[in-house]
N, C-alpha and C positions, 0 to 999 in steps of 0.2 A: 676155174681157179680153185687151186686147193687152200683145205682153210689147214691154220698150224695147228703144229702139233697139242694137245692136251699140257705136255708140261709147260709149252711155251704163251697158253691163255690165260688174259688176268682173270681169277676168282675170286680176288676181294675185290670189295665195293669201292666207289672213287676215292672215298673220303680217308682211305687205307692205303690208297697208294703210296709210293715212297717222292720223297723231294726231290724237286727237278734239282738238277746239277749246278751249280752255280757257273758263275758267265767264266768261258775260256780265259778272258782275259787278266792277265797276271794282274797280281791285286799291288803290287811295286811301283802302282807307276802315279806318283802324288799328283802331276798335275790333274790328270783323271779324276783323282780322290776327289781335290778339293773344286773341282768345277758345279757341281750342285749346290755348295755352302757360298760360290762366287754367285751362282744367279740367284739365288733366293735373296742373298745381300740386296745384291743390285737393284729385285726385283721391290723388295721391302722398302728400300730408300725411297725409289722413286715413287710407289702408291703412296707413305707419307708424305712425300715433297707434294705432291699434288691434289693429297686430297685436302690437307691445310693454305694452298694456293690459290687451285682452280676450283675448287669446292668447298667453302666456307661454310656449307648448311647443312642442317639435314632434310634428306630427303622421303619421299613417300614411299619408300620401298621397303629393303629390310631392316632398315631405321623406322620405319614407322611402327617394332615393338618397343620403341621407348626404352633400349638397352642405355641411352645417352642418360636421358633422366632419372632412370632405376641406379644409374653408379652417382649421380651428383646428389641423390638423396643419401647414399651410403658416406660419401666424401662428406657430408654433413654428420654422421655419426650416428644417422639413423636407417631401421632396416626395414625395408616397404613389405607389405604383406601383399605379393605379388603372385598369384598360384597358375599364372597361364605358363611363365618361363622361370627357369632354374637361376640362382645368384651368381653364378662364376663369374660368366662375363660381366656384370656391372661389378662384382669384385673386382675384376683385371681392369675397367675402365677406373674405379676407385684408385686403385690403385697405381699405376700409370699416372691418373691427374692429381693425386699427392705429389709424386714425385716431380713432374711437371710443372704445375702449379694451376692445373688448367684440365677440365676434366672434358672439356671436348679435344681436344689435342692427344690426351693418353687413352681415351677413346680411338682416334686415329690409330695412335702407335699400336693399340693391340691390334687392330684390323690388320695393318701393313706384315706385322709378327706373325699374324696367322697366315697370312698370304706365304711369308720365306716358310713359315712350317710345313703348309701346302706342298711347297716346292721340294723341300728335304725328303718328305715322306715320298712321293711318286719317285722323285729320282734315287732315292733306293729300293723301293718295290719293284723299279722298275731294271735298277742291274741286276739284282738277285737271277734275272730268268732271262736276261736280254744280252744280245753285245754291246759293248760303250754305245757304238753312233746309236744304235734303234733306241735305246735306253733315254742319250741326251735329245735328238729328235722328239722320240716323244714327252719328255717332262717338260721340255718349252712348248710344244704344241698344247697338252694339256694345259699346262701352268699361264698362258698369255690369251686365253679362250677369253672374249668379254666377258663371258658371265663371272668367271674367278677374278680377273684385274677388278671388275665394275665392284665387286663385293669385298675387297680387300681396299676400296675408297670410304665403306659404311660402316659406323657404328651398328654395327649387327653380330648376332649368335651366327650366321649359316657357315663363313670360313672355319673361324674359330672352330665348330663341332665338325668339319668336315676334316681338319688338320689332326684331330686327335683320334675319329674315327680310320682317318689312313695310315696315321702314326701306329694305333693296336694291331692294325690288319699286317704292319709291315712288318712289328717285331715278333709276332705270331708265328709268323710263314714264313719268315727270314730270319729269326736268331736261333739259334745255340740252344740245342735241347737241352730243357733242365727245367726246375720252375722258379728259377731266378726269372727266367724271359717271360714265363705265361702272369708273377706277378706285375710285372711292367706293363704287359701288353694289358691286363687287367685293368690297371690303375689308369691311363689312356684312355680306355673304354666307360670306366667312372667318370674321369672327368668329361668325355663326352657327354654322357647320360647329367651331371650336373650343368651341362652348355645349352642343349637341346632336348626338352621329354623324350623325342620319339628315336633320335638316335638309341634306344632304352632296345630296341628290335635288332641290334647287330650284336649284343648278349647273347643270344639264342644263336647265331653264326659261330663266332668265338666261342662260345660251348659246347658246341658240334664239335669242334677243331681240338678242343682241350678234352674231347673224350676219346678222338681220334689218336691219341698219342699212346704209348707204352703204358706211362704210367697215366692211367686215366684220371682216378681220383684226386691224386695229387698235383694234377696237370690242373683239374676242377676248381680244388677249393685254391689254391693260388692265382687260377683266374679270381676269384670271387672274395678274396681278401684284397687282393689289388683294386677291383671295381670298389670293393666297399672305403678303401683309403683314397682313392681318387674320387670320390662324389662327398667326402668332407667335408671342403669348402662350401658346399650347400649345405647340409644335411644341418653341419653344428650350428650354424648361425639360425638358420631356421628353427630349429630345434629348441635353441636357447631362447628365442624371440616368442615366437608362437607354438609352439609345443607341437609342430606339422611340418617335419620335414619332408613328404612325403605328398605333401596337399597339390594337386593337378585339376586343374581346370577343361585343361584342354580337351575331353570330351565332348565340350559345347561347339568344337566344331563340327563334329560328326552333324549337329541336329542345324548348324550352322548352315549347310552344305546343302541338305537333303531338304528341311524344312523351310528356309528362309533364304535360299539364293545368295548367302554370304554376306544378305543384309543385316552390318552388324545392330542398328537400333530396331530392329523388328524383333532381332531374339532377345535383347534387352528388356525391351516394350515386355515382349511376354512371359521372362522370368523364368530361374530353374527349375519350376518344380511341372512347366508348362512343358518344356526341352525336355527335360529326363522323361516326359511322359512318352512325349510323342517318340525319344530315343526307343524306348521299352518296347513300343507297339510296333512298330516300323523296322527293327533293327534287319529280321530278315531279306527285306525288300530293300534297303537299303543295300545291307551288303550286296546284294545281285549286281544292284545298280554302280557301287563303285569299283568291283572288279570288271564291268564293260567299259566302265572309264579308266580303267588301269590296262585292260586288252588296249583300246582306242589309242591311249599313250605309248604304249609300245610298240604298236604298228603306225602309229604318223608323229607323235611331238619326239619320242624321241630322237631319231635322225634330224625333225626340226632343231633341236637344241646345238645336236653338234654342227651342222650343217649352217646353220643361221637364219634366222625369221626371215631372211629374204631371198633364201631360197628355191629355186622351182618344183613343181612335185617330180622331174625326171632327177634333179639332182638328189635329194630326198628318198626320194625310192633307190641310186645308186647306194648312198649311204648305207640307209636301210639293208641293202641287201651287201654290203663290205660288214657291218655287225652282225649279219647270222654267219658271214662266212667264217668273221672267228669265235664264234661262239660253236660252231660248227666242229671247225680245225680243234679248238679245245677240247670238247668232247674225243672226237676221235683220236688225238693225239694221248689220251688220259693224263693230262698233265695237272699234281695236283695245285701247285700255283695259281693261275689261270682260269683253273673251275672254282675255287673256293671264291676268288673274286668276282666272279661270272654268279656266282650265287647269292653271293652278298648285295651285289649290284642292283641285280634284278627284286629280290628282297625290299629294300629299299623303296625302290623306283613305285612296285608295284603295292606295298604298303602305305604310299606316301598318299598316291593317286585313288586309293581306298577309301582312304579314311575321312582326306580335304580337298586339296587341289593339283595338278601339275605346274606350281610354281617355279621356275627353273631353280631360282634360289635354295627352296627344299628341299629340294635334287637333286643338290650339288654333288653330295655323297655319293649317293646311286651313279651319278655321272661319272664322276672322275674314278670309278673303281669299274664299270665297265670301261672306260676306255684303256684304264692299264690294264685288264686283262686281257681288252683288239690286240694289243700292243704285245702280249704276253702268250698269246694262244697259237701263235705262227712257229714252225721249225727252227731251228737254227741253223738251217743250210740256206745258200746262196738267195732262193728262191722265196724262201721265208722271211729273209731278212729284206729281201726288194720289196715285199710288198710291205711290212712295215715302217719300213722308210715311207714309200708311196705316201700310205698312211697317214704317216706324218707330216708330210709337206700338204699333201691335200686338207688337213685340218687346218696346217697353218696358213695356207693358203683360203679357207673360209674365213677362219678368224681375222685375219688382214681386211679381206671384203667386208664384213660384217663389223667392224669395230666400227665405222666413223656412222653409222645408222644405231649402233648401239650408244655408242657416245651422243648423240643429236637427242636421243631418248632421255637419255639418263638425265642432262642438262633440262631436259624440259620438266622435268619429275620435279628440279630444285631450282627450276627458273623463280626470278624475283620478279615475273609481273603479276601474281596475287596481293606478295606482300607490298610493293611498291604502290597499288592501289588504296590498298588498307593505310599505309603509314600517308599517305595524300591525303582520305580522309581523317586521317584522325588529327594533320596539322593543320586540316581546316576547321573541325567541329571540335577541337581541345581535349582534355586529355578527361572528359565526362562521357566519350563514346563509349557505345558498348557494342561491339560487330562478329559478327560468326562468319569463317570463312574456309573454304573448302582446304585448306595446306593445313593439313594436321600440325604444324610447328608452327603456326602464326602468332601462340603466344609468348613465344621466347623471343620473338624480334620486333612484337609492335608491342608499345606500351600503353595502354589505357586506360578505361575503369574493367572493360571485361573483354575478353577474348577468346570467344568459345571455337572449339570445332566442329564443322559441318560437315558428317559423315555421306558418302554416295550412298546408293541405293545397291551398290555389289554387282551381283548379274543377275537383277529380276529388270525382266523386260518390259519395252510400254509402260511405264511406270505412267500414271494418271496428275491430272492436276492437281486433285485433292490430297493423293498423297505427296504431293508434290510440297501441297503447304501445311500439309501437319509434317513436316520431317524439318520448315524453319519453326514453326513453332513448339518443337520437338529439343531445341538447343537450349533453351532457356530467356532469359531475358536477353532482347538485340535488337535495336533498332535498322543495321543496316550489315549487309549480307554481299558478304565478295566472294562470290562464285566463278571459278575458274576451270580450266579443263581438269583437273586433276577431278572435278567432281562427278567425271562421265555423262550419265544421262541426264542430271540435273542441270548442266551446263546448256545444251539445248531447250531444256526448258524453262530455265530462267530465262533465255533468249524470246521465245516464242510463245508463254504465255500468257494469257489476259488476266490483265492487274486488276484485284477487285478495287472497290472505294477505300481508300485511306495506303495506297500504297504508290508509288511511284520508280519509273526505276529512269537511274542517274548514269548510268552507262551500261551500252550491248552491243557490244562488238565481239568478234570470232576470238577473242582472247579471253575477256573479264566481262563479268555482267554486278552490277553494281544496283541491289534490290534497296530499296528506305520502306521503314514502313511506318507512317507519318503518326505523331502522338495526335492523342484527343484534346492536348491540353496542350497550352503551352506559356510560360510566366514572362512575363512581361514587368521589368525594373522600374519606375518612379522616382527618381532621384529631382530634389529641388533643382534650380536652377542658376545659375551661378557657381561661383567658389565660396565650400565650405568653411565659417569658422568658427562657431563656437555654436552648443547649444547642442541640443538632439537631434540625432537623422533620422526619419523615419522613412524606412524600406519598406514598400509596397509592392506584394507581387499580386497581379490580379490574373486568378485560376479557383476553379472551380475549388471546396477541399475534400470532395468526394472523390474515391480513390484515390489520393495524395498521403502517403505514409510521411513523409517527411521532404520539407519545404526549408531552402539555405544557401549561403552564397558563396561564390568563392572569391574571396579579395588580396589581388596581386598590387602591389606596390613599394614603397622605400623600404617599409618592415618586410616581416617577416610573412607568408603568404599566409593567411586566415581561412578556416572555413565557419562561418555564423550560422547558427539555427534561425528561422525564422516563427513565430507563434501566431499559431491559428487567431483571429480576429475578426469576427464581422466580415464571414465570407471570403476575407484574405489574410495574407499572410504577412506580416507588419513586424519590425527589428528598430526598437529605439537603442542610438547609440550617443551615451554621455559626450559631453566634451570632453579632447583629450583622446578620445580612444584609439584614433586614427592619427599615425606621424604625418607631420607634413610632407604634399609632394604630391605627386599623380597617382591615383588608385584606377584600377580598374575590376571592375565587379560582373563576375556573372554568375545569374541567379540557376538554380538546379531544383528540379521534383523528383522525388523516389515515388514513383505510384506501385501500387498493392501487388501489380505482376513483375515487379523486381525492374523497370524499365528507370532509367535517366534521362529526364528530359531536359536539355537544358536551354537556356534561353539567351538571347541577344546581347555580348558585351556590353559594358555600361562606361563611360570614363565620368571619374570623377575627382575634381581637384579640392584640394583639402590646405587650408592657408593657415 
């Protein structure tokens, strides 16, 4: 084979190539146009029909950063000093449930938003370099993947920052040279960077790209006027609040990761100045360590992701090897559409899986920008276009398989049998409970005196008894502990470990385990006998008054519901009450102790009639 001639070899580098051609297909033909703005519509309506429908809660996934509560604290007028994630989206969720009137609802709406956003952006990255069908094919194939549907039902950052990181990539590579486009595609990219910290690493992509251009420098600072007017919405509010727009936490996962197995109260337990140390010491061995789990990711999760967790390793390794074929085809084809995404992608993915975890969620990014560039890296002849169709049907065809296993997941994430046990106990033991329960959200929907949450253990393995029970008594004050599958390995071992003295457990079954952990004390009411009329009552609670901070009752009846102090006396605790004090009618009283570790005990119903 002869090679060509010298004039006819590329000698600039990829990134200098010139722009693929835009799609043959005549740009006149409106239904065409508007079929990406019809499915995002479509696709929008129905994630919010369903996720305010079939999904009333939040769940433990990418809701469990608390984007729902960080916007209801804002819709209150106030600005949380929150330095793990950036304000936008609880802005947009604030914002939303103003208008709404309802700030989990406009939480929704922006989800479902970012979802049509999703959809807008692929399907014009994806005609810029494609024909109509390979184009529409692949933006439903990508666009209906579970992991984007499942994420466009959550009050979460990962759609949202993924819609505006595909948004800059698409007006970059696809608009109109000038730096009208490079300020847009900037401003996109701020507001990503204000959505998600680490979206902050596709700057450094889009500044390749904006140095790539004619006019370099002016290509530059209009990226970077843009980025800086788009990350306002964070910056000023934080700015104006706490004088740290700029304040980022998220380092602590790196030490998260490496040193404590993801278990978040063990890096708590031992404080920043314990993490940044061991960050310091370790950082090199570290990194070794998270670029083999960035290798590992790329050679088996990611075909896992597209393919579906329920995939075989033959179908997996097909996959796998259909993504090197275009990443392959792009390379040799030098297309510069295709490689820019193909690098950004991989950037990402491999970034992501560095630094914390391969959460698909995190990935989304990384995801949906290689797969338009599968999509993007093939020929535009006959041959090129078969196999992207293939493509596509084949994804949609895993996504099909793969949804009602995803969905079965997802439901059990925000299944109601933790809280349905919790809300059991607490209408049996009144509203003086105080329970710790593995659903990070249990105290938005059970009412009590306290309701703490009970973090897992992350992925540290064999976790032991002992740690077992410094991690309940790690929660604070709680008498009784609804432990559910959400809490991984502690679930098993609330099941099958040996209860010391003073503990007992009230349910263990393969669902909920139901721990009490019985007081040392317990008050016990005195009430005369008969119906009350006139004269003094004297309430006796008989309890030790060693560790007992405060002793009192609660009295429901005709009036208005009372709570009494009771005054230490002669080893008990003793409440005279004048005639007169109590309206006639049936009362009922029950007596409560505040002891010194923050605990509520309370004691047995009392009825009493009052004449």
């Amino acid at each position: 084979m002869h090679s060509a001639p010298g004039h006819l070899r590329p000698t600039a580098p990829f990134w200098r190539w010139p722009a693929p051609r835009l799609s043959p297909v005549p740009a006149a033909a409106p239904a065409r146009a508007r079929w990406p703005l019809f499915a995002a519509f479509v696709l929008a309506a129905a994630a919010f029909a369903v996720s305010l429908s079939w999904h009333p809660r939040l769940v433990s996934g990418g809701e469990y950063d608390q984007y729902l509560q960080l916007g209801e604290t804002m819709l209150r007028g106030e600005l949380p000093q929150h330095d793990y994630h950036p304000m936008l989206v609880p802005g947009f969720v604030a914002a939303a449930g103003f208008v709404i009137g309802d700030a989990f609802a406009g939480g929704k709406l922006v989800a479902a938003l970012a979802l049509g956003g999703t959809v807008l952006a692929l399907a014009r990255l994806l005609r810029a370099g494609a024909c109509g069908a390979v184009a529409a094919l692949g933006t439903l194939a990508l666009a209906t993947m579970p992991l984007v549907v499942l994420q466009g039902l959550q009050v979460a950052a990962d759609l949202p920052g993924t819609a505006f990181v595909l948004g800059a990539y698409t007006i970059a590579l696809t608009g109109r040279p000038g730096l009208r486009t490079w300020c847009w595609a900037g401003a996109l990219a701020g507001a990503a960077v204000a959505t998600k910290w680490n979206l902050a690493l596709h700057g450094l992509v889009l500044g390749a790209l904006a140095l790539a251009q004619p006019r370099r420098l002016g290509s530059l600072a209009a990226l970077g006027a843009g980025a800086c007017a788009g990350f306002l919405p964070h910056a000023l509010p934080r700015l104006w609040a706490w004088h740290s727009p700029f304040a980022n936490e998220n380092w602590r996962n790196v030490a998260l990761k490496f040193a404590f197995d993801y278990d978040l109260v063990a890096l708590l337990q031992a404080g920043d100045p314990v993490a940044a140390a061991l960050l310091r010491a370790h950082w090199p061995d570290w990194a070794v360590r998270g670029l083999g789990d960035a290798g590992g990711y790329l050679a088996n999760g990611l075909a896992r992701d597209f393919a579906g967790a329920a995939a075989g390793p033959g179908i997996r390794a097909a996959v796998l090897a259909l993504l090197l074929g275009g990443l392959a085809a792009a390379c040799v084809r030098r297309q510069r559409l295709p490689c820019w995404l193909w690098a950004a992608a991989l950037l990402h993915l491999g970034f992501v899986c560095t630094v914390f975890c391969p959460v698909p969620r995190l990935l989304l990014p990384g995801l949906l920008l290689a797969g338009s560039a599968w999509f993007l890296s093939w020929p535009a002849n006959r041959l090129g276009r078969a196999i992207a169709v293939a493509g596509a049907l084949a994804l949609a065809c895993a996504s099909a398989a793969g949804a009602a296993p995803a969905w079965r997941t997802f439901q059990q994430d925000h299944a109601e049998t933790e809280l349905a046990a919790a809300r059991e106990l607490v209408r049996e033991r009144g509203e003086f409970t105080q329970l710790a329960c593995t659903y990070p959200f249990a105290d938005r929907e059970v009412h009590c005196a306290r309701v703490a949450w009970l973090p897992n253990f992350g992925a540290r393995r064999n976790p032991t008894a002992e740690q077992f029970w410094a991690r309940l008594d790690s929660v604070g004050p709680a008498s009784l502990f609804v432990i559910g599958r959400t809490g991984g390995a502690m679930h098993e071992l609330a099941r099958t470990v040996d209860l010391p003295a003073g503990w007992r457990r009230l349910r263990g079954d393969g669902a909920i385990v139901v721990l009490e952990r019985l007081p040392a004390v317990r008050p016990v009411l005195h009430l005369p006998a008969g119906p009350w009329r006139a004269g003094p009552l004297s309430l006796r609670i008989d309890a030790p008054p060693e560790n007992v901070v405060w002793a009192g009752a609660r009295l429901e009846g005709p009036a208005v519901g009372l709570r009494l102090p009771f005054a230490a006396a002669a080893g008990a605790f003793s409440l005279d009450l004048p005639a007169g004090s109590l309206a006639p009618g049936p009362w009922r009283l029950v007596p409560v102790l505040l002891l010194a570790d923050g605990r509520l005990v309370p004691g047995d119903t009392v009825d009493l009639a009052v004449e």
